[in-house]
C-alpha positions as CSV (number, residue, x, y, z in Angstrom):
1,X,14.1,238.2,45.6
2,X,11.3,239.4,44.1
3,X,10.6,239.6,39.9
4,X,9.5,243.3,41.3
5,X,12.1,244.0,43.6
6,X,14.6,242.9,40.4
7,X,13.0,245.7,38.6
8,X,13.6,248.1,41.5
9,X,16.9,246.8,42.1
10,X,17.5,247.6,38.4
11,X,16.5,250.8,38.4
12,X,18.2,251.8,41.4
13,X,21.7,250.8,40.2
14,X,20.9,253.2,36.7
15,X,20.7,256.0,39.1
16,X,23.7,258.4,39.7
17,X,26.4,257.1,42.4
18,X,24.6,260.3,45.0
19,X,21.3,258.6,44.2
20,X,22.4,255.2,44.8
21,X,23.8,256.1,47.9
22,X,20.8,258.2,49.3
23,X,18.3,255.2,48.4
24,X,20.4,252.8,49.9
25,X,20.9,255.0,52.9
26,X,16.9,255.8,53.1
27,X,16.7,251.4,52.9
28,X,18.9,250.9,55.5
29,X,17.2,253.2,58.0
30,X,14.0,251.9,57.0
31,X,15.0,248.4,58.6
32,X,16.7,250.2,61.4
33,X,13.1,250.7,62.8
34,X,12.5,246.9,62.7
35,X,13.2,245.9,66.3
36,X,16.2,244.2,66.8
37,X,14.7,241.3,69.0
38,X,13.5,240.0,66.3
39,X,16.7,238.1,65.0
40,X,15.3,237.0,61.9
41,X,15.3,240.8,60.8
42,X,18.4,241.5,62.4
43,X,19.7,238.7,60.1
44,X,17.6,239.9,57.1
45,X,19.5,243.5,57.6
46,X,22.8,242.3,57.3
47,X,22.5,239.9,54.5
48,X,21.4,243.1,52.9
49,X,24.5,244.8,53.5
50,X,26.6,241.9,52.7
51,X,25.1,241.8,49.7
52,X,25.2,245.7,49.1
53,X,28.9,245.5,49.9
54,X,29.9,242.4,47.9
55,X,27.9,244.6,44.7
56,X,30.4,247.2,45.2
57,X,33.6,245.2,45.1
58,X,32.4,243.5,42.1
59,X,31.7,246.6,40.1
60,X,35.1,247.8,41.2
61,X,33.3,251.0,42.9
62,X,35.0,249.9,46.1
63,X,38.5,248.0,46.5
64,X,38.8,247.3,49.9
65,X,41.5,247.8,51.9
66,X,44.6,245.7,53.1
67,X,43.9,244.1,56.7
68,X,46.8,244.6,58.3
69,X,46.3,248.5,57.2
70,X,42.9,248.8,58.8
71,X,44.6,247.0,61.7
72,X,47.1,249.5,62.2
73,X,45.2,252.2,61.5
74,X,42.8,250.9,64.7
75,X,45.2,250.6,66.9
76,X,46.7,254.0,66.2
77,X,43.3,255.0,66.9
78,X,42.4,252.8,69.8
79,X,46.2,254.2,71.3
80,X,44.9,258.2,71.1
81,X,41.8,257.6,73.3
């Protein structure tokens, strides 16, 4: 990364949580016009949100959730349709 996109980066995670969610939603669209042939920015994109989710569980904003409960909660689902 960048020394500048540090010093966005920075920024960005001062904002409010509605801020920080609406930039990173504005980023992530942004590469969803990148065409998604092109493996090296399909791979690009979700090294991004790897790293956007790993942020969150170590800043205790998100927790996670048990896998066997998002399993049964899937299948419950899955079972409806």
């Amino acid at each position: 990364m960048t020394q500048r996109a540090r010093a966005v980066l920075h920024e960005a995670l001062a904002l409010p949580l509605e801020d920080r969610a609406s930039v990173a939603a504005e980023l992530l669209a942004s590469l969803e016009e990148l065409p998604t042939e092109d493996a090296a920015a399909v791979q690009a994109a979700w090294a991004l949100e790897i790293e956007r989710r790993g942020r969150r569980v170590l800043s205790g904003e998100s927790t996670g959730e048990p896998w066997d409960s998002v399993r049964e909660r899937t299948a419950r689902r899955l079972a409806e349709q």
